[in-house]
C-alpha positions in Angstrom: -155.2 43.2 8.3 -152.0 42.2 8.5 -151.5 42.3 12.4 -148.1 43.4 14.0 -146.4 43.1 10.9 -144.1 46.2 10.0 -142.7 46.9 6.6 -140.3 49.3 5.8 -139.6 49.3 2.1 -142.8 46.7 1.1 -146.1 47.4 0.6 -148.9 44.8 1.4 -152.4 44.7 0.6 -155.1 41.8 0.0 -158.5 42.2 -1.7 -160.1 39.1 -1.5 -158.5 36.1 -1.7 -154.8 38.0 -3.2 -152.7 39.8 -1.9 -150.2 42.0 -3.1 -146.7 42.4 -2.5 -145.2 45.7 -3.9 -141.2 47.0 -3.7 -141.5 50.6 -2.6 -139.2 52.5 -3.4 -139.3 53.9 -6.8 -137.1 56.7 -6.7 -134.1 54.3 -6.3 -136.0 51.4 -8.8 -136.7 49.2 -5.9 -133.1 47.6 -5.0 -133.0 44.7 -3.3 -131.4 46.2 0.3 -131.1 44.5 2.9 -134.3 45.5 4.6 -136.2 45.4 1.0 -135.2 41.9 1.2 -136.5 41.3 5.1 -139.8 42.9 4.2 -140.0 41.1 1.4 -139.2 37.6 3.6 -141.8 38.7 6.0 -144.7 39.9 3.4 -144.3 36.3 2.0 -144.3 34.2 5.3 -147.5 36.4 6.3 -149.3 35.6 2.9 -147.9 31.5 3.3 -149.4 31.5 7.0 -152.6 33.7 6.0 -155.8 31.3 5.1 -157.4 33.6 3.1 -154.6 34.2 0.8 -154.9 32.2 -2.0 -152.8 34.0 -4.8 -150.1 36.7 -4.2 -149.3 39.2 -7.1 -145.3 40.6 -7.2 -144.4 43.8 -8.6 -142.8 46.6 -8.3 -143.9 50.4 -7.8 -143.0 53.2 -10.6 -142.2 52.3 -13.6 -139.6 49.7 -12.7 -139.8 46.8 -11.3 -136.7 45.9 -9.9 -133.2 46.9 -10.3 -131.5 44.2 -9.0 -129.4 44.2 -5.5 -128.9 47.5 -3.3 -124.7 46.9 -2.9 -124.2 49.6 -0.5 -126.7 48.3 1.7 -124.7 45.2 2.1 -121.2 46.3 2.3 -120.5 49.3 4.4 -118.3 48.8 6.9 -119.0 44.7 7.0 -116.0 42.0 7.2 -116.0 40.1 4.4 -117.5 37.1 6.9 -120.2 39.5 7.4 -120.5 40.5 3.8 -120.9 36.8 3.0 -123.5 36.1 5.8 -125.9 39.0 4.5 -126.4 36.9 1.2 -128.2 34.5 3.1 -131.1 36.7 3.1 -131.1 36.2 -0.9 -130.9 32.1 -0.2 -133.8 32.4 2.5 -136.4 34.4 0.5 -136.0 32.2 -2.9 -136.6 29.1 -0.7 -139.7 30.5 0.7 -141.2 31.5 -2.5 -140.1 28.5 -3.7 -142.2 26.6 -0.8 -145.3 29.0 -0.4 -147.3 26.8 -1.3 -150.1 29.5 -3.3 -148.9 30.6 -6.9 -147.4 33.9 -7.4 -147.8 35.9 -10.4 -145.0 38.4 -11.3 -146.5 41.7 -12.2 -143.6 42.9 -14.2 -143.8 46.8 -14.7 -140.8 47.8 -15.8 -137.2 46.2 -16.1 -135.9 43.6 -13.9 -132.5 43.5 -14.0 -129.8 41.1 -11.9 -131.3 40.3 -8.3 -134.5 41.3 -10.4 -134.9 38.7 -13.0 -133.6 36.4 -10.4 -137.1 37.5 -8.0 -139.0 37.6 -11.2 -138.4 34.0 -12.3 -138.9 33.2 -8.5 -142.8 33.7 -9.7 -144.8 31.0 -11.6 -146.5 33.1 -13.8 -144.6 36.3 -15.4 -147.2 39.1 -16.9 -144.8 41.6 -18.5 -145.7 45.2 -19.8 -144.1 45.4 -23.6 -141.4 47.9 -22.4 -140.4 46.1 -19.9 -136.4 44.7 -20.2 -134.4 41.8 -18.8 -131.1 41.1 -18.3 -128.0 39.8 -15.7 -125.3 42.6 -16.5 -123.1 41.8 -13.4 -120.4 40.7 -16.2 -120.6 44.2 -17.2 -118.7 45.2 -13.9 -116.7 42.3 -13.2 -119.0 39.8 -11.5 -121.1 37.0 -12.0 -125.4 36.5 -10.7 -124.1 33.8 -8.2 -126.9 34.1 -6.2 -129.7 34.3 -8.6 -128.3 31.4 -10.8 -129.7 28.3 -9.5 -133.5 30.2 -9.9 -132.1 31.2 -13.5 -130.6 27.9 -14.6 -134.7 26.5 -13.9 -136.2 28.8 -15.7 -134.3 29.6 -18.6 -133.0 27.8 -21.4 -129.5 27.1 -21.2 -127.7 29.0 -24.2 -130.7 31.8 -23.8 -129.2 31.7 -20.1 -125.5 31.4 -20.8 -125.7 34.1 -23.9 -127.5 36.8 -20.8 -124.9 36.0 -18.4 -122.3 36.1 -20.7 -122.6 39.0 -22.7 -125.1 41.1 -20.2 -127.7 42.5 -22.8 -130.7 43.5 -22.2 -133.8 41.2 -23.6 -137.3 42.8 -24.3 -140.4 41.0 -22.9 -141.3 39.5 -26.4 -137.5 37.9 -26.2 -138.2 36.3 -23.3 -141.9 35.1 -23.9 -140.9 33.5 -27.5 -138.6 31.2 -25.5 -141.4 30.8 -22.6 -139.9 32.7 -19.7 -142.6 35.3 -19.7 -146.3 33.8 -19.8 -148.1 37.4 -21.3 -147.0 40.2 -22.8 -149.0 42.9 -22.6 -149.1 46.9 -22.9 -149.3 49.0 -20.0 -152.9 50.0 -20.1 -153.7 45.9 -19.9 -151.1 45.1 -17.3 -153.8 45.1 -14.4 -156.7 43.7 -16.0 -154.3 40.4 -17.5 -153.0 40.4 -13.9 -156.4 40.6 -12.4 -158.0 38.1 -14.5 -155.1 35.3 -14.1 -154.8 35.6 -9.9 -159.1 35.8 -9.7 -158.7 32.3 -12.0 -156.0 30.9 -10.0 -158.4 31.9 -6.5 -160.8 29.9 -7.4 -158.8 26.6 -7.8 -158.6 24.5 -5.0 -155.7 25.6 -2.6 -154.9 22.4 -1.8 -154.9 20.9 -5.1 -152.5 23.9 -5.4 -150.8 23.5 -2.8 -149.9 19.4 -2.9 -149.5 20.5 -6.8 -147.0 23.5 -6.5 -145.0 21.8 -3.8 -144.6 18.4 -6.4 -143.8 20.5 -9.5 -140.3 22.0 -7.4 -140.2 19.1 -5.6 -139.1 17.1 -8.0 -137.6 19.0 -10.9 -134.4 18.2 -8.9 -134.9 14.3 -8.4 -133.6 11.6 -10.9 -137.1 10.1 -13.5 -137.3 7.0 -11.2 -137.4 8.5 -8.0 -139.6 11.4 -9.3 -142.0 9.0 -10.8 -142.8 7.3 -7.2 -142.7 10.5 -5.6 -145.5 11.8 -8.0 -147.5 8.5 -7.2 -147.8 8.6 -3.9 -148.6 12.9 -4.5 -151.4 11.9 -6.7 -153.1 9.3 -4.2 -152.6 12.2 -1.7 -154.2 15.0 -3.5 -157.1 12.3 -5.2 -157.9 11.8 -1.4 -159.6 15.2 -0.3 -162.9 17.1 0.0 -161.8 19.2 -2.7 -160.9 17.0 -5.0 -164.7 14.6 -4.4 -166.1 18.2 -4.6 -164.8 19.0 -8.1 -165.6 15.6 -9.5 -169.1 16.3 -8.1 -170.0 19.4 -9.7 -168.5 18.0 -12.6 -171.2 15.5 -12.9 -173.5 17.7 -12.1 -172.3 20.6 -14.2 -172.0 23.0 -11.8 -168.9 25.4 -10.6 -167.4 23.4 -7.4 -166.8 25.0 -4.1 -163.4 24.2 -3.0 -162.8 24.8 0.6 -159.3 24.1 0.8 -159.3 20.6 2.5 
């Protein structure tokens, strides 16, 4: 299925037209080590690269999801040059989930905490089991979520943000969906079929509406109004352009499901 590709601490399976990327290893509540992190940077560029994939689900195996950052598998016996390097892994898998191009919905089962909530808000959709918890504690030991900020500041609201950082308590799923950082909350015995039900939706969108559409909505969240309104122009000629889009308009007229082929 997947080729040559070799993952250590990731699992990586696709039914249909999703694929699922799991952390594996439960018994330490899936840190994000080094090589978690590589597996997970591979997992994702093999899903953006894969045609069939259309959707990939994120989550975690156990009963957590993630715990946030494995510190021991970074530090060691590295210079502090070397120390700072390693974060780069952090920098390059949030950029590529960032420019997938295919939505990814965030099975959360369990708490995601730290580098957690920073990969969980990395997601588009979140669908959280109720006893599932939240939270940046780094302040709790002297540190701040540098690395996960910029994802954090984009997702949620400021003083929500600022009080989490700040104080680093932990926020239950309903906290976070009543100020729209979680899309569903849901208990465990739903988790899968809510999970199920949104990615087989989002499969049968076009993926190129998708795609032009997902790329534009991170595109410009950073660019001033002006420059995003004529950024968004030119998007929407591009996108109004293709067989998929003359495809849905069709079966629209003609009351029909459309059969989006991805061009």
């Amino acid at each position: 299925m997947t080729g040559k590709l070799r993952l250590e601490q990731v699992l990586l399976l696709t039914e249909g037209h999703v694929a699922t990327v799991t952390l594996n290893r439960p018994e330490q509540r899936n840190p994000l080590s080094a090589t978690m992190l590589r597996d997970l940077g591979a997992a994702f560029h093999w899903c953006k690269h894969e045609p069939d994939v259309r959707v990939v689900v994120l989550t975690g195996a156990g009963r957590v999801f993630c715990a946030g950052a494995d510190l021991s598998s970074f530090d060691g016996e590295m210079t502090g040059l070397e120390k700072f390097r390693s974060r780069d892994l952090f920098v390059d898998l949030f950029l590529l989930m960032s420019e997938l191009g295919k939505p990814i919905v965030g099975r959360i089962n369990g708490h995601a905490l730290a580098g957690g909530l920073g990969l969980a808000c990395s997601c588009d959709i979140l669908v959280a089991v109720d006893t599932a918890s939240f939270g940046t504690p780094e302040i709790n030991v002297g540190i701040w979520p540098m690395m996960i900020q910029a994802i954090l500041s984009r997702n949620i609201p400021r003083k929500v943000l600022l009080e989490m950082e700040m104080l680093g308590d932990r926020w239950t799923a309903a906290q976070l969906a009543a100020v729209g950082v979680v899309n569903r909350v849901v208990p465990h015995d739903q988790l899968d079929s809510t999970v199920q039900d949104i990615a087989g939706s989002l499969a049968r969108k076009s993926p190129v509406a998708m795609r032009l559409g997902r790329d534009s909505f991170y595109r410009q969240q950073d660019m001033d109004f002006r420059a995003a309104l004529h950024y968004l122009h030119g998007q929407f000629l591009l996108v109004s352009q293709t067989e998929d889009s003359r495809e849905g308009i069709k079966a629209f007229f003609e009351k029909r499901e459309p059969d989006f082929k991805g061009r």
